[in-house]
Residue frames as qw, qx, qy, qz and C-alpha x, y, z in Angstrom:
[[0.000, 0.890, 0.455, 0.000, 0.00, 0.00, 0.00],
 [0.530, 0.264, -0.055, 0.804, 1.45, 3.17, -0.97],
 [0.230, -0.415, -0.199, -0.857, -0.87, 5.57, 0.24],
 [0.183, -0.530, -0.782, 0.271, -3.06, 5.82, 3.83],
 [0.028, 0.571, 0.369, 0.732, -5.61, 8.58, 3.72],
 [0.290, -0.361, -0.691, 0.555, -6.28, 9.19, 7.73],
 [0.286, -0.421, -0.095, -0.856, -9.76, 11.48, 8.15],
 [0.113, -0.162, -0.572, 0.796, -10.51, 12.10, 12.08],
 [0.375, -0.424, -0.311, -0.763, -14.59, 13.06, 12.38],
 [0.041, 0.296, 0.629, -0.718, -16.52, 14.31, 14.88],
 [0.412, 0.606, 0.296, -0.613, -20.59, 14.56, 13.60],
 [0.430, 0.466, 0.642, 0.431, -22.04, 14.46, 10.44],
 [0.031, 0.681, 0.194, -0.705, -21.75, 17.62, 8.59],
 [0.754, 0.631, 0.169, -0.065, -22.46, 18.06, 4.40],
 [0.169, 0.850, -0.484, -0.124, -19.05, 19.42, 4.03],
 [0.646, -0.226, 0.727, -0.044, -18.21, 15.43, 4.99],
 [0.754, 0.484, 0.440, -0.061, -19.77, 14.49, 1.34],
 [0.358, 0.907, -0.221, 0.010, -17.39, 16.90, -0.53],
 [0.170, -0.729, 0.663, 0.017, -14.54, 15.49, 1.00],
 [0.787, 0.115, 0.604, -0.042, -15.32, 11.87, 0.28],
 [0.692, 0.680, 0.232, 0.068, -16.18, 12.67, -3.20],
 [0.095, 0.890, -0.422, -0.141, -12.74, 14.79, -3.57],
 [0.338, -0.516, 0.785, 0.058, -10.86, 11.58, -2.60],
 [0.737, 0.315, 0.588, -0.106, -12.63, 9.00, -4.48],
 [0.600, 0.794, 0.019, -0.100, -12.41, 11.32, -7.57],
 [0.209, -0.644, 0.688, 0.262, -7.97, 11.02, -7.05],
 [0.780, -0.138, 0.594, 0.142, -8.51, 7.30, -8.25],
 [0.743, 0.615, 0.262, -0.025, -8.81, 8.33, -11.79],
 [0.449, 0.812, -0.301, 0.220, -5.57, 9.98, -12.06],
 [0.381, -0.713, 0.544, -0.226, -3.65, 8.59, -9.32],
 [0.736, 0.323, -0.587, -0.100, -1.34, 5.70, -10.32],
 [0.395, 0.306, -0.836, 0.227, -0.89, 4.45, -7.15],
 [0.490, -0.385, -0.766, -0.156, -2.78, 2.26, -4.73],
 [0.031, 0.427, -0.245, 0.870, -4.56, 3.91, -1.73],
 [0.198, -0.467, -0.816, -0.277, -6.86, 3.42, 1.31],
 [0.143, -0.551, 0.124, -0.813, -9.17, 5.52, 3.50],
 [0.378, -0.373, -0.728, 0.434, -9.52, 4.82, 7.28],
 [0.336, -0.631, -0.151, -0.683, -11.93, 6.95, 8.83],
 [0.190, 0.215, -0.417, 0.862, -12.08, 7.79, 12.52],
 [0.322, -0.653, -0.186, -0.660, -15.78, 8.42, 13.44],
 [0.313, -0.008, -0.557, 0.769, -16.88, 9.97, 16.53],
 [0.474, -0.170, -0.141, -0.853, -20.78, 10.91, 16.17],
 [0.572, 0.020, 0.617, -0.540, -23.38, 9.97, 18.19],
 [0.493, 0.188, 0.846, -0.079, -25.60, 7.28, 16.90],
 [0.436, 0.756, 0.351, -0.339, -27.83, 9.66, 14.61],
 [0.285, 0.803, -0.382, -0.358, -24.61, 11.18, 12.54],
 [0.403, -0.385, 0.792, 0.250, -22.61, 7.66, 12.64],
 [0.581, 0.328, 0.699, 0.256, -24.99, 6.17, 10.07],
 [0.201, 0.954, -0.055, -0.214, -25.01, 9.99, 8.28],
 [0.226, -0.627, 0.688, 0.287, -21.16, 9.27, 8.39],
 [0.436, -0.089, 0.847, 0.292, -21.64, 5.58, 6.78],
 [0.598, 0.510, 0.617, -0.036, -24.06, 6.42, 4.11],
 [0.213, 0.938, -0.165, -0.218, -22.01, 9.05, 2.71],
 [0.211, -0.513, 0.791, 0.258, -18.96, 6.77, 2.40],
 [0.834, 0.324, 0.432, -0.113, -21.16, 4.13, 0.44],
 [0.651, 0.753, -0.093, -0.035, -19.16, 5.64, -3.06],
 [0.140, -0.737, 0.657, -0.078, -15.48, 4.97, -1.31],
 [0.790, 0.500, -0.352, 0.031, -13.54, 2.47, -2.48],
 [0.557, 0.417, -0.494, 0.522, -11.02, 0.96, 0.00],
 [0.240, -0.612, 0.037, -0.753, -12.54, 1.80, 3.10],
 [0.440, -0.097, -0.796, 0.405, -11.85, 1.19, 6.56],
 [0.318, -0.789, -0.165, -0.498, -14.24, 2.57, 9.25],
 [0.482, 0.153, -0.549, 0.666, -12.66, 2.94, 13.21],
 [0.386, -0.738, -0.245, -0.497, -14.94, 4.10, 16.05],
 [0.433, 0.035, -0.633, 0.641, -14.51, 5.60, 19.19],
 [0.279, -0.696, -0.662, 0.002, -17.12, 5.66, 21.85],
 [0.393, -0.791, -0.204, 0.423, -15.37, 8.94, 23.26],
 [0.448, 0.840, 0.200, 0.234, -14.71, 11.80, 21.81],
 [0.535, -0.768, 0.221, 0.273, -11.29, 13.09, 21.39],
 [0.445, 0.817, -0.345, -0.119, -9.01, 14.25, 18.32],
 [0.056, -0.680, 0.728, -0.073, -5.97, 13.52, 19.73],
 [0.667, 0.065, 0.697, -0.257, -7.18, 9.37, 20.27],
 [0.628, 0.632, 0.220, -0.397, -8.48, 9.65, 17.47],
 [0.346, 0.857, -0.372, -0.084, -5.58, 10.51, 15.02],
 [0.151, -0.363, 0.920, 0.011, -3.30, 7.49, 16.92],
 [0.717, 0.131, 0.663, -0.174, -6.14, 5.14, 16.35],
 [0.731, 0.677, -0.070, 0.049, -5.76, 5.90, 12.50],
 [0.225, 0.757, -0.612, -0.034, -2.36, 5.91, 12.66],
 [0.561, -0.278, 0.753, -0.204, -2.06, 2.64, 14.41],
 [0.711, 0.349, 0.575, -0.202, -4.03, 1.07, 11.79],
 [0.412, 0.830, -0.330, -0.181, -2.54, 2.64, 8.34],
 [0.882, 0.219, 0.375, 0.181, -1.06, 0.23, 5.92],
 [0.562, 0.764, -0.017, 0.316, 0.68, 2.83, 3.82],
 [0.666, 0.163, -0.019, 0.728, 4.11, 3.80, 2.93],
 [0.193, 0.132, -0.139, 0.962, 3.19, 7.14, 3.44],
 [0.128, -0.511, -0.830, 0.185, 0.46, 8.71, 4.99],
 [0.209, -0.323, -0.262, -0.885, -2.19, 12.00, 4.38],
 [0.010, -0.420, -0.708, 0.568, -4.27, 13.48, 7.07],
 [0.187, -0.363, -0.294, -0.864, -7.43, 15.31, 5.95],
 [0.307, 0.063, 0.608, -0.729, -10.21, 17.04, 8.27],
 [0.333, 0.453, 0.827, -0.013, -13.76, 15.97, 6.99],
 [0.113, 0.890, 0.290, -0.332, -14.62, 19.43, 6.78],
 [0.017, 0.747, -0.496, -0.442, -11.72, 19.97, 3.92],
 [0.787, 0.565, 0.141, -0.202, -11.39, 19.15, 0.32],
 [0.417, -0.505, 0.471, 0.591, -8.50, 18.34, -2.13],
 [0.518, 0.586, -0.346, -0.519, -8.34, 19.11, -6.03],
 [0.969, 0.204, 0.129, 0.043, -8.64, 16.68, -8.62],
 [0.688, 0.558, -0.284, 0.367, -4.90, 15.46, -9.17],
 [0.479, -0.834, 0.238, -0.138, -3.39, 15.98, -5.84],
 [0.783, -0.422, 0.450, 0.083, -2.17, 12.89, -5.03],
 [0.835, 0.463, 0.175, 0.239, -0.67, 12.36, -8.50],
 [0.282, 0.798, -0.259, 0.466, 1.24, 15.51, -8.13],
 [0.409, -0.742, 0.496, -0.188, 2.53, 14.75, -4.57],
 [0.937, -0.121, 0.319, 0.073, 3.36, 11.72, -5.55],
 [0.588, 0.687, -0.103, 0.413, 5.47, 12.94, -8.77],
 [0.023, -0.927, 0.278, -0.249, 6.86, 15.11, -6.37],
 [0.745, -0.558, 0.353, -0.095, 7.95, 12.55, -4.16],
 [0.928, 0.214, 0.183, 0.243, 9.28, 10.64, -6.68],
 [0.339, 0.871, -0.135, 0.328, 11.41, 13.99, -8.17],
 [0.367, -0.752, 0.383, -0.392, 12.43, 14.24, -4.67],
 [0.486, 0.349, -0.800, 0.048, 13.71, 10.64, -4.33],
 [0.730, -0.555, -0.394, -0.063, 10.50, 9.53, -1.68],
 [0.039, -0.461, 0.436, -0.772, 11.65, 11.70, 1.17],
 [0.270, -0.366, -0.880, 0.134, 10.14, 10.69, 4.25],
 [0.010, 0.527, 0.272, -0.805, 8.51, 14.43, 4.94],
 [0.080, 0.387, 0.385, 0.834, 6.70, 16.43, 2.21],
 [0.106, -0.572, -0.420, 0.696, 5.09, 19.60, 2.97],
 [0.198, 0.478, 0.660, 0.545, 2.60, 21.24, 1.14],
 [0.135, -0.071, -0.068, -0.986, 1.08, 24.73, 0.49],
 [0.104, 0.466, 0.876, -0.069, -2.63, 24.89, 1.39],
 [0.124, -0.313, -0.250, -0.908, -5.58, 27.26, 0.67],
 [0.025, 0.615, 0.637, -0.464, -8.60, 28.57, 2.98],
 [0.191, -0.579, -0.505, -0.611, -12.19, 29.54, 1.62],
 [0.036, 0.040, 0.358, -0.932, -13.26, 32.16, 3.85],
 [0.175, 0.557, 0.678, -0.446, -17.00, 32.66, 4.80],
 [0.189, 0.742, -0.052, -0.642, -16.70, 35.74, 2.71],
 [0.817, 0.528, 0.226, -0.043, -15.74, 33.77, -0.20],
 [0.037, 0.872, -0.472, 0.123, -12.11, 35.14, -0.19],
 [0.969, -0.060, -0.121, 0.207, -9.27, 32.35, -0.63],
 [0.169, -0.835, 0.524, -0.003, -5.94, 33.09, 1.12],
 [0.856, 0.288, -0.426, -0.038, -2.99, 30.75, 0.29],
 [0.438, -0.663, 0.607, -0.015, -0.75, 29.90, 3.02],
 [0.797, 0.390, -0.428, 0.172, 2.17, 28.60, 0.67],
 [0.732, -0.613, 0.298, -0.014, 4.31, 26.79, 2.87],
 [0.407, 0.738, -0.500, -0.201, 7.18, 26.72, 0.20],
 [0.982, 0.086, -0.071, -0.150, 7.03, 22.75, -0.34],
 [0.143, -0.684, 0.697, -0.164, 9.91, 21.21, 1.71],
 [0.892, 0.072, -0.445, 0.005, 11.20, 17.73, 2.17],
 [0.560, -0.591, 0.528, -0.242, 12.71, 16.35, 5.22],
 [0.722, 0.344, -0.589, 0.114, 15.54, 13.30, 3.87],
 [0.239, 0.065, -0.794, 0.556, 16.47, 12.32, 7.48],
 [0.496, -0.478, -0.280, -0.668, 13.29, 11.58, 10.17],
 [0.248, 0.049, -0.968, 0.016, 12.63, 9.98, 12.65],
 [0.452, -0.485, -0.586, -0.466, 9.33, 8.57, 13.43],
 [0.420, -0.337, 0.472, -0.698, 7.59, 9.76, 16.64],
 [0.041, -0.097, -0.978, 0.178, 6.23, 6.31, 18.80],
 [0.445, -0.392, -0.250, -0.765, 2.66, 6.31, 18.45],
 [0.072, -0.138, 0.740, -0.655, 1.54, 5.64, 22.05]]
C-alpha cells in the first residue's frame, strides 16, 4: 500500500460528502494504490449519516470511538494505516482533482523523502481564498515519533 488517507470526524456535517467525493475522484488519475480509514466519533444519529455518505469509497476502513477526542483519534488511524506514506485530511476539507498524483510525482522527483510539505488554501465565509504557501519542503532524514 502506498498511500493511507487518515480522516478524524466528529458529527455528520455536508461538508463530509465533498470530501469523500474529492478523494474518491484522485482514483482516476492517481497511479498508485490507496486506502481511507476513517475515525468516526458521532453519536448514533450522525454515525450512520457518516456511513451512508462513504457508500461511493472504495477501500474503506471505518474505526470508532465511543469517546470523543481528536488527539485518540488521530493514533487510532495511525495505528491502523497500511501505507508507505500517509495524508491526514479534516472531513470538513477538500482536495483538487490530481493531488495525489502531483505529490506523488513530487515525491518521486524528490527521491521519496520521508517528509513532504505542502502549500494549502482557505475559503473564507466571505468567499475570499488566502494561500498559506508553505514553500514545499522535504525532510531526507526523520525519525518517526512512537505512536503511544
Amino acid at each position: 500500500m502506498f498511500l493511507s488517507i487518515l480522516i478524524p470526524n466528529y458529527g455528520f456535517d455536508e461538508s463530509i460528502n465533498k470530501c469523500f467525493l474529492s478523494i474518491e475522484k484522485q482514483r482516476k488519475s492517481f497511479i498508485k494504490d490507496f486506502e481511507i480509514l476513517i475515525c468516526d466519533q458521532s453519536n448514533k444519529d450522525d454515525k450512520q449519516k457518516v456511513l451512508d455518505s462513504a457508500k461511493s469509497l472504495s477501500n474503506v476502513k471505518f474505526l470508532f470511538l465511543k469517546k470523543p477526542n481528536v488527539l485518540e483519534a488521530r493514533k487510532t488511524l495511525l495505528a491502523n494505516a497500511k501505507g508507505k506514506y500517509i495524508f491526514f485530511i479534516d472531513s470538513d476539507d477538500f482536495v483538487e482533482d490530481g493531488f495525489f498524483q502531483l505529490i506523488y510525482e513530487t515525491l518521486e522527483d524528490k527521491n521519496f523523502p520521508d517528509l513532504l510539505i505542502t502549500s494549502y488554501w482557505i475559503h473564507t465565509q466571505s468567499s475570499q481564498i488566502i494561500n498559506k504557501n508553505l514553500n514545499t519542503g522535504v525532510m531526507t532524514s526523520f525519525s518517526y515519533p512512537q505512536v503511544l
